[in-house]
LUMPA-251628 format. One record per residue (C-alpha): x, y, z; residue in three letters. Coordinates in nm, 2 decimals, decimal comma, padded with zeros to 4 digits. Layout:
+--------+--------+--------+--------+
:   east :  north :     up : residu :
+--------+--------+--------+--------+
:      X :      Y :      Z :    Ala :
...
+--------+--------+--------+--------+
This chain:
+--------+--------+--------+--------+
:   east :  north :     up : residu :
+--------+--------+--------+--------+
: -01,12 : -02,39 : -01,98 :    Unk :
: -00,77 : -02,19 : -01,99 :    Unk :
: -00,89 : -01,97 : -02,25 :    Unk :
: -01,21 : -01,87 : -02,09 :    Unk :
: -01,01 : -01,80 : -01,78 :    Unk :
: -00,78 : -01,56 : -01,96 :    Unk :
: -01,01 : -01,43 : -02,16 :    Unk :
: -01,19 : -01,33 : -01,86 :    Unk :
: -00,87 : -01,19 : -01,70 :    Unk :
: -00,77 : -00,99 : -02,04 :    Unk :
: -01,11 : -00,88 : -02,00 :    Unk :
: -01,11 : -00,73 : -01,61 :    Unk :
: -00,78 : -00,59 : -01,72 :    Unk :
: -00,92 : -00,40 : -01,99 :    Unk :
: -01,22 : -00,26 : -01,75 :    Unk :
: -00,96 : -00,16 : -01,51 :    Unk :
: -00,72 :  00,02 : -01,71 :    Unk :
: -01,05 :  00,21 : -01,88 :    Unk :
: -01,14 :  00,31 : -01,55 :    Unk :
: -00,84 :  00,42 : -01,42 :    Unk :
: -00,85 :  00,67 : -01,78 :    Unk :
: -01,20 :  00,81 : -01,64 :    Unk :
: -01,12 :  00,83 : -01,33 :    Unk :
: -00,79 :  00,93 : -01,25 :    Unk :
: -00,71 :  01,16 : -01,49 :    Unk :
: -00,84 :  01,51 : -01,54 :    Unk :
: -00,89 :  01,55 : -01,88 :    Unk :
: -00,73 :  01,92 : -02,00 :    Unk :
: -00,94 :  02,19 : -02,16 :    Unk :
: -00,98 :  02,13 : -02,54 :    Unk :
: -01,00 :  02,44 : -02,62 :    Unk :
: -00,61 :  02,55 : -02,56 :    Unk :
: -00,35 :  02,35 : -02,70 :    Unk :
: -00,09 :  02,54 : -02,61 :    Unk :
: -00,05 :  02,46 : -02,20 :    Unk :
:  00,08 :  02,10 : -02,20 :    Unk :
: -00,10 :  01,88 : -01,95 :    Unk :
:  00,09 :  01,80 : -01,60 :    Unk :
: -00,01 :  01,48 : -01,43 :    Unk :
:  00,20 :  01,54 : -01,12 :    Unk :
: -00,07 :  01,71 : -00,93 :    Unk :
: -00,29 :  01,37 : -01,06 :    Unk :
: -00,04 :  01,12 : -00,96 :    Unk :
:  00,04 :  01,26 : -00,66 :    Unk :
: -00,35 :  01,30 : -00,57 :    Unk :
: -00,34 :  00,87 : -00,58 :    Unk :
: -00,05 :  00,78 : -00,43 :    Unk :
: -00,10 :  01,01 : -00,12 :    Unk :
: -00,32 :  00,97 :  00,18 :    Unk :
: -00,66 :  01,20 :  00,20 :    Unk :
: -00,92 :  01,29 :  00,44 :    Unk :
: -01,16 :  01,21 :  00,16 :    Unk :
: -01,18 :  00,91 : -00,07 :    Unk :
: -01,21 :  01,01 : -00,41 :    Unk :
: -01,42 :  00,88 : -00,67 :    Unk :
: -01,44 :  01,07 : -00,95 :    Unk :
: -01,47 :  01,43 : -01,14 :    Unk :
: -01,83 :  01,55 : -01,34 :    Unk :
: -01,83 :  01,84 : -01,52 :    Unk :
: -02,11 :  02,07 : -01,48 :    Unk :
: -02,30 :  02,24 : -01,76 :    Unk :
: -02,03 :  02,51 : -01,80 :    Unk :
: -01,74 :  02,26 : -01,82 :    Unk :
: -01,57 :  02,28 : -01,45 :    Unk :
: -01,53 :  01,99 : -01,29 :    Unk :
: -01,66 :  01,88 : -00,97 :    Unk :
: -01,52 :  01,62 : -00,73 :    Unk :
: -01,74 :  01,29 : -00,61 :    Unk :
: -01,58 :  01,19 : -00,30 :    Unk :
: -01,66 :  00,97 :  00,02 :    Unk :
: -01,69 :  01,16 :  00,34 :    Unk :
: -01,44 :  01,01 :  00,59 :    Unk :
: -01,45 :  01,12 :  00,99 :    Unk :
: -01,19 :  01,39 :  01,08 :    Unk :
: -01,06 :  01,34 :  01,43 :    Unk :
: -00,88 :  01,62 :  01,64 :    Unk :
: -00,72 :  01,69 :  01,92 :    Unk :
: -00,64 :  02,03 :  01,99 :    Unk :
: -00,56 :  02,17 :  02,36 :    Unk :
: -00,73 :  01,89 :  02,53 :    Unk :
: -01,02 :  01,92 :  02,34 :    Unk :
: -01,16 :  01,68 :  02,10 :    Unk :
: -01,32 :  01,78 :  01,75 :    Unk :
: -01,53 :  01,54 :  01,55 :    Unk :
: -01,66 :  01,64 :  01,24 :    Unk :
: -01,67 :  01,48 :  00,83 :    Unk :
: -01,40 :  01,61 :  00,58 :    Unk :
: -01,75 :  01,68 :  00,40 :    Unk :
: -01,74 :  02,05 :  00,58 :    Unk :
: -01,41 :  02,13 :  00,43 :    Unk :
: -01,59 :  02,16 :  00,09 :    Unk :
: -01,25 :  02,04 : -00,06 :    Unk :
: -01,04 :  02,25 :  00,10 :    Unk :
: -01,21 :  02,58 :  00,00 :    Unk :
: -01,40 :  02,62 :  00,35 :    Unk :
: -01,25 :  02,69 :  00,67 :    Unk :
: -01,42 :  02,48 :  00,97 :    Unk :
: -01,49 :  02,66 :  01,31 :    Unk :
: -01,53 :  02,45 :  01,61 :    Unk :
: -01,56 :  02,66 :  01,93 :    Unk :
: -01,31 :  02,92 :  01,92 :    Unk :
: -01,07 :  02,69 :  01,68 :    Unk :
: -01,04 :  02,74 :  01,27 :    Unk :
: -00,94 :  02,45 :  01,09 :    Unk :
: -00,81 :  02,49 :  00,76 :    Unk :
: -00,71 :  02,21 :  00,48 :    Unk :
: -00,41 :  02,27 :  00,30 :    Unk :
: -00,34 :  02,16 : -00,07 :    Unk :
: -00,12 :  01,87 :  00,04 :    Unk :
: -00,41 :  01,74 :  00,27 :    Unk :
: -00,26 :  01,84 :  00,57 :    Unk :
: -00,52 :  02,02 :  00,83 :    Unk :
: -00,36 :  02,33 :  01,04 :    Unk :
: -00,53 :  02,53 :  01,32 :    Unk :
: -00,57 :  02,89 :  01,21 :    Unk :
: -00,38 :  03,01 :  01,49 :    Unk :
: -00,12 :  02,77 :  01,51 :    Unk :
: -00,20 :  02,55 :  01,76 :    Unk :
: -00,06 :  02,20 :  01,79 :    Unk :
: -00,25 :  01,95 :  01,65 :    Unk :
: -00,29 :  01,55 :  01,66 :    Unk :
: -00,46 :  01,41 :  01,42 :    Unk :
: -00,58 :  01,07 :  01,44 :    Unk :
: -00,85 :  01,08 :  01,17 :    Unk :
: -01,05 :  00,81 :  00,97 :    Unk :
: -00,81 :  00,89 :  00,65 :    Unk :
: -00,81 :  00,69 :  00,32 :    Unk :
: -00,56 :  00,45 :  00,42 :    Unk :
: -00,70 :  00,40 :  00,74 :    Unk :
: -01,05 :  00,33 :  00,62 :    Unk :
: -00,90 :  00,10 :  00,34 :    Unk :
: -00,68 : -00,10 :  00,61 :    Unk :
: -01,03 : -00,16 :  00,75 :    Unk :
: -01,18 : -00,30 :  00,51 :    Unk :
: -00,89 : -00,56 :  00,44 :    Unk :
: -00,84 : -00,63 :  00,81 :    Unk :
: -01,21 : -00,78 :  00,83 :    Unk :
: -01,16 : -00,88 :  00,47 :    Unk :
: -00,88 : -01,11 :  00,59 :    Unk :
: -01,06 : -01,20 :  00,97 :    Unk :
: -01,38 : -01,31 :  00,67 :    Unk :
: -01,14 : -01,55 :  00,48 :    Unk :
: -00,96 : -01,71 :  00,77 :    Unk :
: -01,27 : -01,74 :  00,99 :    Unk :
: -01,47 : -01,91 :  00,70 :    Unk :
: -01,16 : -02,13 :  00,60 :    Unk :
: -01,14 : -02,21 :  00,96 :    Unk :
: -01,49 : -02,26 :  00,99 :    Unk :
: -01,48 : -02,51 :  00,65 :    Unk :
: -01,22 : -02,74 :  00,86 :    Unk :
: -01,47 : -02,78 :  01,19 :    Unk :
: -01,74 : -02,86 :  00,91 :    Unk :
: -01,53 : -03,08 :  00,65 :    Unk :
: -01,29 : -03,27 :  00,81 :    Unk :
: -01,17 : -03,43 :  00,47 :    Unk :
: -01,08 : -03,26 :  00,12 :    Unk :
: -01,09 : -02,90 :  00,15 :    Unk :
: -01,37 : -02,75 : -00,05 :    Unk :
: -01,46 : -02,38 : -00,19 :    Unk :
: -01,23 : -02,09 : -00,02 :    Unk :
: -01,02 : -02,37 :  00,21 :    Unk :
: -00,92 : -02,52 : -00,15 :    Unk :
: -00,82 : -02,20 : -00,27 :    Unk :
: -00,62 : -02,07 :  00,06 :    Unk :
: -00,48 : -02,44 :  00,22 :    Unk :
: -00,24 : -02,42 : -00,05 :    Unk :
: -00,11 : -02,09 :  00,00 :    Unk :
: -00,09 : -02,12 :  00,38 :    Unk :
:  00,09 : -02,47 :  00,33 :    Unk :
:  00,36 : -02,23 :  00,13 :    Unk :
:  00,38 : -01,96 :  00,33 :    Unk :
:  00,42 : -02,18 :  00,63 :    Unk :
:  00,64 : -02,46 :  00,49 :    Unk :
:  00,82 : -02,32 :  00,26 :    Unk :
:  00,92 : -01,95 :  00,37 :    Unk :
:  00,83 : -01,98 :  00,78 :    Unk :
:  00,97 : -02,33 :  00,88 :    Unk :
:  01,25 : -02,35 :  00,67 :    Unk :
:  01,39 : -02,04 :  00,76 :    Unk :
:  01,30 : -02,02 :  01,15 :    Unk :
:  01,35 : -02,37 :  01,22 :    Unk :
:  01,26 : -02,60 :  01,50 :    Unk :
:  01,11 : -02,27 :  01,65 :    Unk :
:  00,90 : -02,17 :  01,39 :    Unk :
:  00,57 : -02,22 :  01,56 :    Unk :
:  00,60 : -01,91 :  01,79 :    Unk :
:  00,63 : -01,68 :  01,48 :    Unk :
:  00,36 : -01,84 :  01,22 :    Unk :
:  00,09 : -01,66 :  01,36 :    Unk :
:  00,26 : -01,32 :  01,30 :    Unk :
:  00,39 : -01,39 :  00,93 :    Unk :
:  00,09 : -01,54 :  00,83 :    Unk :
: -00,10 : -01,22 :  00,89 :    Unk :
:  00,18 : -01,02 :  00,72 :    Unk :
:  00,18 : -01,20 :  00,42 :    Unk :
: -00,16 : -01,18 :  00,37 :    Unk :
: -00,21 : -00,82 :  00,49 :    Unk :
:  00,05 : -00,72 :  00,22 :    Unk :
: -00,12 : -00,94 : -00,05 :    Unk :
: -00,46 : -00,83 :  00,03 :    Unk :
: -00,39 : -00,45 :  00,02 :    Unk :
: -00,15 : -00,49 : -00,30 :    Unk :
: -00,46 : -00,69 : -00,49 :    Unk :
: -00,67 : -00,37 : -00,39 :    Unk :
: -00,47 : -00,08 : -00,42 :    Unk :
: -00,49 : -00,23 : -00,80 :    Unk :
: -00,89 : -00,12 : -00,80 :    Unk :
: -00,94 :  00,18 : -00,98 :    Unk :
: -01,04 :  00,45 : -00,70 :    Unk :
: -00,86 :  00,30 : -00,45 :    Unk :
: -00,62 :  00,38 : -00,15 :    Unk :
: -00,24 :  00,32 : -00,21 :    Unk :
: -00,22 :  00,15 :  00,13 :    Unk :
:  00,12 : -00,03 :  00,07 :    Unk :
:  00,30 :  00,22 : -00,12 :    Unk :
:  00,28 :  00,48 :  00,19 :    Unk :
:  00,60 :  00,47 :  00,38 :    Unk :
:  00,43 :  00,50 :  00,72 :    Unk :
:  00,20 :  00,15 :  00,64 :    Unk :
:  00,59 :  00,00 :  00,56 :    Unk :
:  00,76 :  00,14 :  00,85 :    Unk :
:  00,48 :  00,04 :  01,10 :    Unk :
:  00,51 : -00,35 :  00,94 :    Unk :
:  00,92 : -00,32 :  00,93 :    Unk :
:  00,91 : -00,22 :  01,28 :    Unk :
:  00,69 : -00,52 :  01,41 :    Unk :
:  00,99 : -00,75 :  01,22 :    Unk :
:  01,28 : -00,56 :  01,41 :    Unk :
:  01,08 : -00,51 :  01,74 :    Unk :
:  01,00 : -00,93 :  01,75 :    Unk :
:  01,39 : -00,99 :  01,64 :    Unk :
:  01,53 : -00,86 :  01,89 :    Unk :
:  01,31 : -00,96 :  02,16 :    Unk :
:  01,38 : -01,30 :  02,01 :    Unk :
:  01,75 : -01,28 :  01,96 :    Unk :
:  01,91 : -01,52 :  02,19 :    Unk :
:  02,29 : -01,48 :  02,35 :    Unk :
:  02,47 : -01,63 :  02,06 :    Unk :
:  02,25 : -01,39 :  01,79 :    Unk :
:  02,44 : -01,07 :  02,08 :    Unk :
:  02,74 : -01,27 :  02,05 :    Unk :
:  02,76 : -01,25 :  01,69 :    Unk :
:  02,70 : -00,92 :  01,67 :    Unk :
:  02,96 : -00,78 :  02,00 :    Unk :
:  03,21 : -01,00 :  01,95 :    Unk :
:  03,17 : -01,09 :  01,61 :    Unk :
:  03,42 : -01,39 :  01,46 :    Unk :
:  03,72 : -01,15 :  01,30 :    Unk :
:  04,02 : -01,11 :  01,41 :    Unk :
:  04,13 : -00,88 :  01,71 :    Unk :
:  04,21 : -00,59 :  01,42 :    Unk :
:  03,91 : -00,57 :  01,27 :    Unk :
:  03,70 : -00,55 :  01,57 :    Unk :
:  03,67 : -00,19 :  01,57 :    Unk :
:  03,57 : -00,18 :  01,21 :    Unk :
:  03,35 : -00,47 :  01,24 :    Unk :
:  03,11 : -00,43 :  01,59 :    Unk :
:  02,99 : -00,15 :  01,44 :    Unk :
:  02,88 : -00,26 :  01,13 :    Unk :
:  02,72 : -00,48 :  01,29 :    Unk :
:  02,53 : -00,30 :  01,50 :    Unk :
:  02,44 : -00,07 :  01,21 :    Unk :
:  02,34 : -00,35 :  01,03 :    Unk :
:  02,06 : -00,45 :  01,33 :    Unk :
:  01,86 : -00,11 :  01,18 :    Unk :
:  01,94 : -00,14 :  00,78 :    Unk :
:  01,75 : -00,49 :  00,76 :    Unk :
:  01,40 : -00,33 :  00,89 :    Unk :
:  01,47 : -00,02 :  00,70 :    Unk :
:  01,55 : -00,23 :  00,35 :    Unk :
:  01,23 : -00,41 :  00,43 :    Unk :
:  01,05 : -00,09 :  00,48 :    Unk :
:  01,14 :  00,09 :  00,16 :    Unk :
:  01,17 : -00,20 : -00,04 :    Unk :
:  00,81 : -00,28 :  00,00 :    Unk :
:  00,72 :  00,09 : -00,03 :    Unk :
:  00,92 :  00,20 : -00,38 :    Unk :
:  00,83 : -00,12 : -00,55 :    Unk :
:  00,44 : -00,06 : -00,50 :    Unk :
:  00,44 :  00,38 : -00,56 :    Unk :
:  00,64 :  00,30 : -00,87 :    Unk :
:  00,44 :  00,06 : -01,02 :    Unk :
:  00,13 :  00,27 : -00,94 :    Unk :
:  00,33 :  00,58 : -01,05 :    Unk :
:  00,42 :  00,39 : -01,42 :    Unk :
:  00,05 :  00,32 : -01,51 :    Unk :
: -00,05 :  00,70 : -01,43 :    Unk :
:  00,21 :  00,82 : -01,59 :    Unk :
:  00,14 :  00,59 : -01,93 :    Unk :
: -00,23 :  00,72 : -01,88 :    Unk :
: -00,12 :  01,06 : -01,86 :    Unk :
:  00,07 :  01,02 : -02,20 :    Unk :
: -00,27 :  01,06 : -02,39 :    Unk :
: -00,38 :  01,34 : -02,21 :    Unk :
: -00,03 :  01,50 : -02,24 :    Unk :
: -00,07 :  01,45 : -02,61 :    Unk :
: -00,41 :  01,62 : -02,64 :    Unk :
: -00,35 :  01,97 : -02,48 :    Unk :
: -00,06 :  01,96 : -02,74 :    Unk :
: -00,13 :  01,82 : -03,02 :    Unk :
: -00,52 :  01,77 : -03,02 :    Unk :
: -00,78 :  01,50 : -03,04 :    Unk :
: -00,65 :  01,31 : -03,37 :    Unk :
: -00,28 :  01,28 : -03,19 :    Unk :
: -00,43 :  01,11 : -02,86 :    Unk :
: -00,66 :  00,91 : -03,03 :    Unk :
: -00,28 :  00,81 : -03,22 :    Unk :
: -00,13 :  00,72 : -02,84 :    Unk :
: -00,40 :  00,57 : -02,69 :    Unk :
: -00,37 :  00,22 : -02,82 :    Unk :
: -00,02 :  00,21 : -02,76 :    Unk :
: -00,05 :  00,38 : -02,41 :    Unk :
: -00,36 :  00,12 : -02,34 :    Unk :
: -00,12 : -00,20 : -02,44 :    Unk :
:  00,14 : -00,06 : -02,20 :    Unk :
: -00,08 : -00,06 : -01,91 :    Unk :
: -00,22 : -00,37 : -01,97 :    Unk :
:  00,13 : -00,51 : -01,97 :    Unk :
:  00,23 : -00,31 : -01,65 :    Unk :
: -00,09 : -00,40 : -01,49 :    Unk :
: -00,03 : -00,79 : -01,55 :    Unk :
:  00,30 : -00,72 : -01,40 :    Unk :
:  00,17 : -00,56 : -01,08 :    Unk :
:  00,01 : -00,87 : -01,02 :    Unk :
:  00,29 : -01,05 : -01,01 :    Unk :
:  00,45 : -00,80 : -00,80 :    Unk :
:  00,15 : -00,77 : -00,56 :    Unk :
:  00,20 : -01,16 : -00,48 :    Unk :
:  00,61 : -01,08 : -00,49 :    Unk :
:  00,68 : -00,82 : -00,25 :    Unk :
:  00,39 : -00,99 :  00,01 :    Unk :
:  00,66 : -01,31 : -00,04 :    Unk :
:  00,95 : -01,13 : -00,04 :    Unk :
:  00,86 : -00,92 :  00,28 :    Unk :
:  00,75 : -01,23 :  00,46 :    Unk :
:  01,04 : -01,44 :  00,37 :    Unk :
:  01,32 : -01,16 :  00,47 :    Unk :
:  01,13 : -01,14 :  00,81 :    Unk :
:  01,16 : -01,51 :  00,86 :    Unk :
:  01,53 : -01,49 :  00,76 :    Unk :
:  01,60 : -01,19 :  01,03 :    Unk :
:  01,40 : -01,38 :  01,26 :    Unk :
:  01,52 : -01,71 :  01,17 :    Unk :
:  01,96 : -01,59 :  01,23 :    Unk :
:  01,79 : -01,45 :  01,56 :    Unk :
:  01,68 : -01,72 :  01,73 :    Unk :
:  01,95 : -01,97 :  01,57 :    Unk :
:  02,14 : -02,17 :  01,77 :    Unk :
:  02,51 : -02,17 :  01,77 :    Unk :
:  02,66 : -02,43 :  01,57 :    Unk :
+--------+--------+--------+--------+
């Protein structure tokens, strides 16, 4: 039973790491060996947001190659007005759009500018957006049915209550109570979704053609800002105490309030760009160990890749097992700093 299960694990891993080859990378021209290959412009392409969602490259009858992307809405607010249109008009970037007397163009970092420099707020349908979406009604679709299962079965959980009781036991138990305390109650509701937000969007940003929803820095600061904006509503007088009139001597006052105080804005901002450097450089190594092959080719030819694949292969299958582990990690490790932060707020003085 084991071995079928791995088997079939080994096997998943194996389509995914293929697909990431065919569709990530842009394969260089065959015909010239002498420009190496750069995969910055392919690696950045994932790890960034997009008005589109990618899919994958075809290459015509002559060779050039020709993006297959998802259409996503493109939302602007420009002077008052409002502009709706799909990123589908841009044509990639190569078409300007006119709306009314307004020219939008789309730069080659994805960024959309008026023509004539007008300010701009975008609040677009982007890639990250569209895949936050999906695993919000993802997760409302697993909770709802798991919660749905307890009004039905009121005994042994069965199906995708089996699978999740155990992991919301954990989560709660183990990481919420036990670091909040008595108290812990008010706070479960918020944590819970975190953690499973986190895990969620880590599993998928580990699809081939995905978004990289967790590895953007905004996605992390929003989450790390909910932690610091709930601690310190929740801090209580002596959590103040502790950090005004901290236990030190009269001396080190000066030297210690403020360190303090700094420290009330460094434990959101570790939580933000831990979560955020341990995804983009996981996503960043496979690429990059992809890219090797490729790199190889426009140098060397088709007998040297065919030389690197298998080891470059092996080495993404490793990392990708890995990023498994770390998808579960940093959804723990995110969750269970929170409950610390929240837990020394609301503590009460011993």
């Amino acid at each position: 039973m084991l071995k079928s299960k791995l088997k079939t694990v080994f096997a998943l891993l194996i389509f995914c790491t293929t697909s990431f080859i065919e569709a990530k990378a842009e394969r260089p021209d065959k015909s010239n060996l002498t420009e190496a290959y750069d995969p910055k412009p392919m690696i950045m392409h994932h790890v960034l947001n997009a008005h589109e969602w990618h899919l994958f490259d075809y290459k015509d009858s002559e060779g050039k190659p020709h993006p297959v992307s998802i259409p996503l809405p493109i939302i602007l607010i420009t002077e008052g007005n409002l502009d709706v249109f799909l990123s589908s008009d841009f044509k990639h970037g190569q078409v300007a759009v006119e709306k009314g007397n307004r020219t939008y163009i789309l730069d080659e970092h994805g960024h959309i500018n008026e023509e004539n420099g007008a300010p701009i707020i975008d609040v677009s349908i982007t890639k990250n957006v569209a895949s936050m979406l999906i695993s919000v009604l993802l997760l409302l679709l697993l909770l709802k049915s798991t919660a749905k299962g307890y009004k039905r079965n009121k005994y042994a959980p069965k199906r995708i209550q089996a699978f999740l009781e155990p992991i919301i036991l954990f989560v709660r138990d183990d990481i919420i109570k036990a670091n909040i305390g008595p108290k812990y109650e008010r706070y479960t509701s918020f944590l819970l979704t975190v953690f499973f937000f986190i895990l969620i969007n880590n599993f998928m940003g580990l699809i081939p053609g995905s978004a990289n929803v967790t590895g953007n820095i905004s996605v992390t600061l929003v989450l790390a800002m909910f932690t610091f904006v709930i601690t310190t509503i929740s801090g209580n007088k002596n959590y103040w105490k502790h950090i005004f009139n901290p236990p030190t001597p009269l001396l080190l006052m000066p030297i210690m309030i403020p360190i303090e105080i700094f420290g009330v804005f460094t434990k959101p901002f570790a939580l933000m760009i831990r979560l955020f450097a341990n995804i983009t450089a996981g996503h960043i190594t496979i690429l990059s160990l992809i890219s090797l092959i490729f790199m190889v080719q426009s140098q060397s030819g088709n007998g040297a890749a065919f030389g690197v694949a298998p080891l470059s292969v092996l080495f993404v299958l490793f990392i990708m097992l890995i990023e498994l582990l770390v998808a579960f990690l940093q959804a723990y490790i995110f969750t269970l700093l929170s409950a610390v932060f929240i837990g020394l707020a609301v503590a009460e003085d011993h």
